[in-house]
N, C-alpha and C positions, 0 to 999 in steps of 0.2 A: 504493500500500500504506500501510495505515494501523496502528498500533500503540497499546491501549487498554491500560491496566497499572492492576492494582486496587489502592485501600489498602487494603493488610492490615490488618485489626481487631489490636485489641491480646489478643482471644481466643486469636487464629489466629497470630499474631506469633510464639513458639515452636516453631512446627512448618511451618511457609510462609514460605518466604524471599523468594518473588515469582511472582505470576501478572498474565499478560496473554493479548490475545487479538490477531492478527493479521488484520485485515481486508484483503481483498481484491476489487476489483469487478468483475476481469473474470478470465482465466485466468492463472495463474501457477505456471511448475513452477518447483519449487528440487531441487536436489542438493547433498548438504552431507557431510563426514564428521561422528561424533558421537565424541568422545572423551573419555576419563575426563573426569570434573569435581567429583567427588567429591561429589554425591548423587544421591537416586535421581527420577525426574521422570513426570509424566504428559501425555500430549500427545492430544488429540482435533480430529478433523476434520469440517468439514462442508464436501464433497468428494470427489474420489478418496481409496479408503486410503491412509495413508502405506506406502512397500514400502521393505520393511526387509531389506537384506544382511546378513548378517550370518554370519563364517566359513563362506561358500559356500553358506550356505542362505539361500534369500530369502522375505519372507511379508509379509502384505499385514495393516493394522488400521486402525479405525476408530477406535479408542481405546486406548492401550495405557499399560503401565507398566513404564520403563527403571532397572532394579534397580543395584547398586550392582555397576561393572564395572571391570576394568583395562586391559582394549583398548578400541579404535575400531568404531563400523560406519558401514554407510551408508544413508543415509536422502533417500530420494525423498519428493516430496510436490507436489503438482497440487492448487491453492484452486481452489476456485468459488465461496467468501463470507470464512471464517476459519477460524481453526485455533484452539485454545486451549491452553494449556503452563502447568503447575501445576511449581514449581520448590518441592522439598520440601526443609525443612534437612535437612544429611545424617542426624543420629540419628532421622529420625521415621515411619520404616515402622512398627517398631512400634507406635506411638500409631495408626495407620491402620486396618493391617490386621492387629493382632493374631498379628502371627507377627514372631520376630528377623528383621531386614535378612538375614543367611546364607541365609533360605530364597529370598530372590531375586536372588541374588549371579550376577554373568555373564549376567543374563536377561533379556529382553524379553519381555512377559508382555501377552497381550488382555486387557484390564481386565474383558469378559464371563467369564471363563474363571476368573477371582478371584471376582467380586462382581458378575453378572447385575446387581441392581437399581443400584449403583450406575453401572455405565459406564451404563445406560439412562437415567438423569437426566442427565449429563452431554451424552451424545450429543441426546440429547432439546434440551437447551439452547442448543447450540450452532447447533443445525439447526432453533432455532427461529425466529421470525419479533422476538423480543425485543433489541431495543437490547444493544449488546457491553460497557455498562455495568452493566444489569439483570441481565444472564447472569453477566457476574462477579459480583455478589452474591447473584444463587440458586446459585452455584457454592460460592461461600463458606457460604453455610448448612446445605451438604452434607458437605462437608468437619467443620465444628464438630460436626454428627450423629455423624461414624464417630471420634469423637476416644473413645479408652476410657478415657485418664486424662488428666487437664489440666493436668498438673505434671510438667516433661522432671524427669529426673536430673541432677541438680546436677552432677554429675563429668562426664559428657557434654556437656554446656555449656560445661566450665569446659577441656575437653580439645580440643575443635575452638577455643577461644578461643587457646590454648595454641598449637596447630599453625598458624595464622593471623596467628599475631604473630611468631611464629619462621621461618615461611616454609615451615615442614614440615621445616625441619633442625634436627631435636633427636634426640638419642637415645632409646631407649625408655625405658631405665631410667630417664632423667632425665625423660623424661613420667610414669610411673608414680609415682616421687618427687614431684613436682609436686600428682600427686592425692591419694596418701598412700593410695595400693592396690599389692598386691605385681606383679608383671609376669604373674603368670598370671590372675589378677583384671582386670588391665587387658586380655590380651587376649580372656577372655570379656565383655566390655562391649564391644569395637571387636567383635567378633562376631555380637552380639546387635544393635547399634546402629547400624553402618556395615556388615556385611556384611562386612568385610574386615579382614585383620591390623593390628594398629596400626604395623608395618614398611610393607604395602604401600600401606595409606592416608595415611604420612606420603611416600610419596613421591610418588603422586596432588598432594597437598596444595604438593608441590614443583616440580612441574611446572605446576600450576596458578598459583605465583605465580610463575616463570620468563613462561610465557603474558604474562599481566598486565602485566609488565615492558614484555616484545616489544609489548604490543599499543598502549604510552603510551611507545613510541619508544626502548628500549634496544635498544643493537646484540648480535646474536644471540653473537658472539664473548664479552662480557663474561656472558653465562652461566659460564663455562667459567672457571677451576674453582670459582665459587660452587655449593657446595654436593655438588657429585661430586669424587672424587679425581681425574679428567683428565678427556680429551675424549674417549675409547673410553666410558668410562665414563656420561657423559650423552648419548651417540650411542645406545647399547644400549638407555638408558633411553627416548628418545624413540622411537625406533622401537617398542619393544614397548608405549607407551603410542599411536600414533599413524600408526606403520607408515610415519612420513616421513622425512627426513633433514632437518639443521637450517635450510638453505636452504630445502630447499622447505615445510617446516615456515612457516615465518616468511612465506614469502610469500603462502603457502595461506592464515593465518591473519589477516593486515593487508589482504588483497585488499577492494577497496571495498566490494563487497558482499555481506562474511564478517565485516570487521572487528566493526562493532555487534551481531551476534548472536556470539559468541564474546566481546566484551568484556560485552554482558547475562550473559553463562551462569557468568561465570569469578566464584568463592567471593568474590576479591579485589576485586570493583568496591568493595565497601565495608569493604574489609579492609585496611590499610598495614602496613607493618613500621615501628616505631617508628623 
């Protein structure tokens, strides 16, 4: 298995936080949980569909788009060449597809089912005979097409900047203070732009740098009480983000060949707490 990751242009650089493409030469299935990770992502195969569980319904895509969520699913997938994963910064549905992140909140969506022409250049790509370098860049020139404005919102920037540095443990007030919008302005912008409340996405944001922690060798105990009031307390939250307990959380996630795709996925690879 091979892993080709594109430079993002500095066009794209606002709104794409990393794509690559997973080569494979002969068969390989994976089984993986998918858990919050606080943005929303697209993944296309050329292959079997990927077959997606997801709260006891299961369905099958070729290309799809995973909206901004607070639970887990599960996610099959059988290569026969590569796969391709567009990791989109949280705020940037809108720029995409022209509707607030809310309209795809909890969803896993066939990218035909959005935009025909587009999943078809995608799929097209993937499935074609082109170099996994080439396809990233006719990937990327598709992408820069469906952009409707070229300039994120400063306060959304300056807000995930915000939650990133702090760990996702801040209050809201004092996020809202921070941007110098009142709490109900700030939470129609987390609305509009993450899909999700600025309470629930700050605590995505907190589990995701707990993750990060576990995945570069902190012992799962000294979670606890960083950032929740006890251990019931962050037990309730990992479960309803992950449906694991912290043991098996931790091992699920550090397992040799879980580790690297879960430390790619997590916000924090290039985010530290001062």
């Amino acid at each position: 298995m091979q892993i080709v990751t594109a430079e993002i242009t500095h066009r794209l650089r606002p709104f794409i936080k990393h794509m690559w493409i997973v080569e494979e030469g002969g068969a390989l299935d994976i089984s993986i949980k998918s858990f919050p990770v606080g943005y929303a992502f697209i993944n296309v195969i050329d292959g079997n569909p990927f077959r997606i569980a997801d709260k006891d319904i299961t369905t099958t895509y070729k290309s799809y788009l995973a909206g901004p969520r607070a639970s887990f699913y599960d996610l099959d997938m059988a290569f026969i060449k590569r796969a391709l994963t567009i990791q989109l910064q949280p705020f940037s549905l809108p720029y995409f597809f022209s509707m607030p992140a809310s309209e795809f909140t909890g969803q896993i969506v066939r990218l035909a089912d959005i935009i025909p022409s587009f999943a078809e250049e995608l799929e097209s790509f993937i499935c074609s005979d082109l170099g996994s370098s080439e396809v990233l860049g006719n990937v990327a020139d598709v992408l820069l097409k469906r952009l409707d404005v070229p300039i994120v919102d400063k306060r959304i920037v300056h807000s995930l900047d915000i939650l990133l540095r702090t760990g996702g443990d801040i209050r809201i007030d004092a996020l809202s203070s921070h941007l110098n919008v009142s709490q109900r302005r700030l939470q129609q912008l987390f609305q509009q732009y993450y899909g999700l409340s600025a309470k629930k996405y700050s605590r995505i944001i907190k589990m995701q740098h707990h993750t990060f922690n576990l995945l570069n060798g902190q012992d799962v105990a000294a979670i606890i009480p960083d950032g929740y009031y006890d251990q019931s307390h962050f037990i309730h939250e990992l479960r309803t983000q992950t449906g694991m307990l912290p043991t098996a959380f931790y091992e699920y996630i550090t397992h040799e060949n879980r580790k690297g795709a879960y430390l790619n996925s997590c916000l924090f690879l290039k985010h530290r707490r001062p």
